[in-house]
N, C-alpha and C positions, 0 to 999 in steps of 0.2 A: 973731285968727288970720286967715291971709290964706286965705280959701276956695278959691278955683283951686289952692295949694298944695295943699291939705287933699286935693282930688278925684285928685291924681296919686299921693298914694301911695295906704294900705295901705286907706282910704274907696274909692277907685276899683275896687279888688278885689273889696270886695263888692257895690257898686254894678253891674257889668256881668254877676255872678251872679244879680240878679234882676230885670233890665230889657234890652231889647233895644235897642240904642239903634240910630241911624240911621248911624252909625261902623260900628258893627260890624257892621250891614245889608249897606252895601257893601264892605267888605273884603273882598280875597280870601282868598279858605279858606287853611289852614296844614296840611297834612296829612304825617305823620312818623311812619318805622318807628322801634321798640325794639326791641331783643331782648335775651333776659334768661339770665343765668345758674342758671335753676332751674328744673327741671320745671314742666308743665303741670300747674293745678291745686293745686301747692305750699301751703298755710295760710301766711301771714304776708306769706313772702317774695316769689312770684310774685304771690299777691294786693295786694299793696302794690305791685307795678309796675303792674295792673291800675287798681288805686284812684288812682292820680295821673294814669294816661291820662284816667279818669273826672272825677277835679278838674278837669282841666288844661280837658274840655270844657265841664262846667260853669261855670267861671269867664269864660270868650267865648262862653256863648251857642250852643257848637256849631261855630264859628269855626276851631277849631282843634282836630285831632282825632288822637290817636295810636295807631296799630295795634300791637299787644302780641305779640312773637314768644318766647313759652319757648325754653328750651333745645332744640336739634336739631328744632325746628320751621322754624327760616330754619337755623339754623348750631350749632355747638356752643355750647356757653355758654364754653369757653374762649376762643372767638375771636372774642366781643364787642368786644374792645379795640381790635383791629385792624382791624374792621369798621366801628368809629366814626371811626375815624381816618385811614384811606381815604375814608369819605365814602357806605360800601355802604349803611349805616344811620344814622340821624341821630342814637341815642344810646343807650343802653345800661343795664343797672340789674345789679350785681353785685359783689363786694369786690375792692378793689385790689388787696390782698394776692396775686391769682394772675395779677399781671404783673411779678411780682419778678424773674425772670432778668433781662426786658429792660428794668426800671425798678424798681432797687434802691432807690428813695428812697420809694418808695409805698406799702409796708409800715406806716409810722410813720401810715397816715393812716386804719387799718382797725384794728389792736389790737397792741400791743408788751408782749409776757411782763412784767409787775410793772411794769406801765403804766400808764399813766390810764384810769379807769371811764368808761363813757359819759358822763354828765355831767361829767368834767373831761376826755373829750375833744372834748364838744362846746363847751367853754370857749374850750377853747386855738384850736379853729377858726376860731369866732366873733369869741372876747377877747382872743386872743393871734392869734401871724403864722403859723398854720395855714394859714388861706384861701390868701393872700397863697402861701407857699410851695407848697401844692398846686397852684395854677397857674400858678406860673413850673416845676412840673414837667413838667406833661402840656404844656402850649404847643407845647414842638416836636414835639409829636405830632397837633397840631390839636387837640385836644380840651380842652373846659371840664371841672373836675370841682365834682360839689356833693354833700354826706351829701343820704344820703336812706334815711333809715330806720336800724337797729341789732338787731343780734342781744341787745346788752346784754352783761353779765357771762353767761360762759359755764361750765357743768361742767365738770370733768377729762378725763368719755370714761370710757366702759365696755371693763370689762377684766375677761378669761375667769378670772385667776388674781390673787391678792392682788398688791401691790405694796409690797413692805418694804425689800428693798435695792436697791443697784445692780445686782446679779447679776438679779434683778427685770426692771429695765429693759431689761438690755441683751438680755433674751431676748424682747423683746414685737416682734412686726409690729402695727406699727401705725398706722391712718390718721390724718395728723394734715397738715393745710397751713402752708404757713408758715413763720414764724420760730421757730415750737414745734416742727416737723419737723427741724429743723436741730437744736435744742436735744436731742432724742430721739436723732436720728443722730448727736453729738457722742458721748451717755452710750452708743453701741453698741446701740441698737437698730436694729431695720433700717425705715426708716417710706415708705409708698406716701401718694400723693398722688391717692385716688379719688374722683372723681365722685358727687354724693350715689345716683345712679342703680344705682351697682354697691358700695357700703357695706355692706349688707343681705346679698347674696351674698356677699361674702368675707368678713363675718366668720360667715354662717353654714357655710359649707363649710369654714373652717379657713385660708381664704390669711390673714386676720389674725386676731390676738388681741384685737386692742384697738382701740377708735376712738372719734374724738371727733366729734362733730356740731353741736349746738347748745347745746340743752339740754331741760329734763325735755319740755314739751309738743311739743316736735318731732320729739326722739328717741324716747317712746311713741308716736308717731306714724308713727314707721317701725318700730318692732318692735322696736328695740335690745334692751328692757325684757327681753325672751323669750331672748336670745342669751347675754345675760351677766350672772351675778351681783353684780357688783361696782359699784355709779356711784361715781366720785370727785368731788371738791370738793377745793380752791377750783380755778377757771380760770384759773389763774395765768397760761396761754397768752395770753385772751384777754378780758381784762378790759372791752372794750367792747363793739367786733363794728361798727365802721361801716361801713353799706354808702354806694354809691357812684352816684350819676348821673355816667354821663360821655358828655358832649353835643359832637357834633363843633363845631367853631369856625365854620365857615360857615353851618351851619344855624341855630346861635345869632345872630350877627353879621348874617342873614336876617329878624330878629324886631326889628318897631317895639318900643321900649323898655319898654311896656305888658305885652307879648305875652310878653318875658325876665323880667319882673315873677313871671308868672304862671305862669312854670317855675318859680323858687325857690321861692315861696308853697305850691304844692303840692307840692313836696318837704320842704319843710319838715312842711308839714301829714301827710304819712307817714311820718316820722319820730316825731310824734307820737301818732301809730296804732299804730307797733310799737311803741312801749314800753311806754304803757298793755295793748293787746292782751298782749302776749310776760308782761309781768308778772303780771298776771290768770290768764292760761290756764299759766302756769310754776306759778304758785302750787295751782295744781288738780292740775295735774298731780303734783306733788313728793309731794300727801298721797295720791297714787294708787300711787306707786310705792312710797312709804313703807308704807302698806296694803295690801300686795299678800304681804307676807310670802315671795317669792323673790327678792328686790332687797337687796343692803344698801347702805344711802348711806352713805358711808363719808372722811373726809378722807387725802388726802397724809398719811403721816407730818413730822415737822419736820422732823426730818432728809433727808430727799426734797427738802421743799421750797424747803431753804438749796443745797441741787445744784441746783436749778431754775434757782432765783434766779443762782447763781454761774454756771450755764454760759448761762444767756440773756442775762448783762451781753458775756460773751466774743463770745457770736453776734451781738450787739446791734453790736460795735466792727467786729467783720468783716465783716457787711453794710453799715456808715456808711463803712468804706472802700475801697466798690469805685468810688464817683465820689464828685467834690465837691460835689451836691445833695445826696446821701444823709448827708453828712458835715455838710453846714449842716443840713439838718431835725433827725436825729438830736438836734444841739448845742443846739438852739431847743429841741426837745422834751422833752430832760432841764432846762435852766433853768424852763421853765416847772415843768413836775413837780416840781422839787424845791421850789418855794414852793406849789404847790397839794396836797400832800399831808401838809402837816401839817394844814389844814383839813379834807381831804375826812378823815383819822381824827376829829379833833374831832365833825365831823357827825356823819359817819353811824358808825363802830366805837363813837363814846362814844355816843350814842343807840343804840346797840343791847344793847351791855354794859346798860343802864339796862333796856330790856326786860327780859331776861334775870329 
């Protein structure tokens, strides 16, 4: 093995984690705002933008240092997007999915109704022309994008009142983002698109019936649990949950090749913090709410959820044709799905049947 090779990639990483060399002695400092889509203090999600500010230092020594902005602490968390891409802030941590008006194609890269799971969507990113596509999206927006972390498969959303028909549906207000809000407002319901900040007050006061959030350990975490008797299953909304680093272009393009090294590396490295974390503390959480005896966990009926299915294929065509990005991802992303989902059954549904 040719050594000097060896010390530039993923060796060099760990190597400048715990030695101070005389490069990175004289270097000048790197210092860059974030700000994030989630409340201060947030479990998972805010702390996972915290924790790669933290990697990111660790990894240079100190070198290179990012200042952490929650939500409505610099700016709203909706207007991250546009704040990286001006150049106000150097890059951002939040789901794509809530730049969908003005970038229809960015949907496909956070979670798409009867979709791919986290792990077949961080396949297709990685293994397939996900990457590749996500950045000839945002380009002319300035901005790099990279996963960085995952909500995972997600529950259905708690709901004041059973859900059996479509008369069901069309009567629920309900908080839901996305391409799943489209899918609700196609079946005639009427659905709001709120802030995790005001979720809590509207469905305790009555402006909604229904909402979805995350799941078990985040939503006992906001109180959902106390609000409504009902959690549904499966997520058919939102079967992965990628979140998003989206890093303006110059600021990256600013970074010796070492320094962009050791953005992905710790993005990456939080990605796999949430998933172990989220999985772990979901798992706690589910025998908590299960145990609690005012909760029923409860599935979609079938029938529901062949209307799900049918109208998120519809929503799925009418959003791939508002542009021609949106129309190429979408088309990449159904080819790959449809050869990785006879696998991902074999794995994981026939290992689980086997449980059972």
């Amino acid at each position: 093995m040719d050594r000097r090779k060896f010390l530039t990639g993923a060796g060099a990483l760990a190597l400048t984690g715990c030695s101070r060399t005389p490069e990175l002695e004289h270097r000048r400092r790197v210092n860059w705002r974030m700000a994030t889509s989630w409340p201060a203090g947030m479990p998972i999600l805010q702390d996972g933008a915290e924790l790669f500010a933290r990697k990111v230092a660790d990894l240079t020594n100190g070198q290179f240092n990012i200042e952490v902005f929650a939500a409505d602490e610099l700016m709203s968390g909706f207007a991250v997007f546009e704040a990286a891409s001006r150049g106000d802030i150097d890059c951002f941590h939040s789901s794509s999915y809530y730049w969908a008006e003005k970038v229809p194609g960015c949907q496909w890269f956070s979670s798409v109704p009867f979709g791919l799971n986290t792990q077949g969507c961080l396949s297709w990113l990685f293994s397939g022309n996900g990457m590749k596509l996500w950045a000839d999206l945002y380009r002319k927006h300035n901005l790099i994008p990279y996963p960085m972390g995952t909500t995972g498969s997600q529950m259905g959303g708690w709901f004041k009142d059973r859900v059996e028909t479509l008369e069901d549906i069309a009567n629920l207000r309900i908080r839901i983002p996305g391409l799943a809000g489209r899918v609700y407002s196609r079946l005639g319901a009427t659905v709001f698109s709120l802030p995790l900040s005001k979720i809590y007050t509207a469905m305790k006061d009555g402006t909604i019936n229904a909402a979805d959030w995350v799941g078990p350990h985040l939503d006992k975490r906001m109180g959902l649990d106390n609000l409504a008797p009902y959690y549904y299953y499966p997520g058919w909304h939102e079967p992965s949950g990628i979140l998003e680093l989206g890093i303006n272009a110059a600021s990256f393009a600013q970074l010796p090749p070492d320094l962009q090294a050791v953005v992905k590396a710790a993005a990456q490295w939080v990605t796999q913090y949430m998933i172990a974390e989220l999985s772990a503390k979901n798992a706690e959480a589910l025998y908590e709410i299960r145990s609690g005896g005012t909760v029923e966990v409860i599935s979609f009926p079938r029938e529901i959820i062949e209307v799900f299915h049918r109208t998120s294929e519809q929503v799925l065509e009418a959003e791939a044709g508002k542009d021609v990005m949106a129309r190429t991802i979408n088309e990449d992303y159904k080819r790959f799905l449809a050869r990785w989902v006879d696998w991902g059954m074999v794995e994981s549904v026939g290992y689980f049947d086997m449980m059972r």
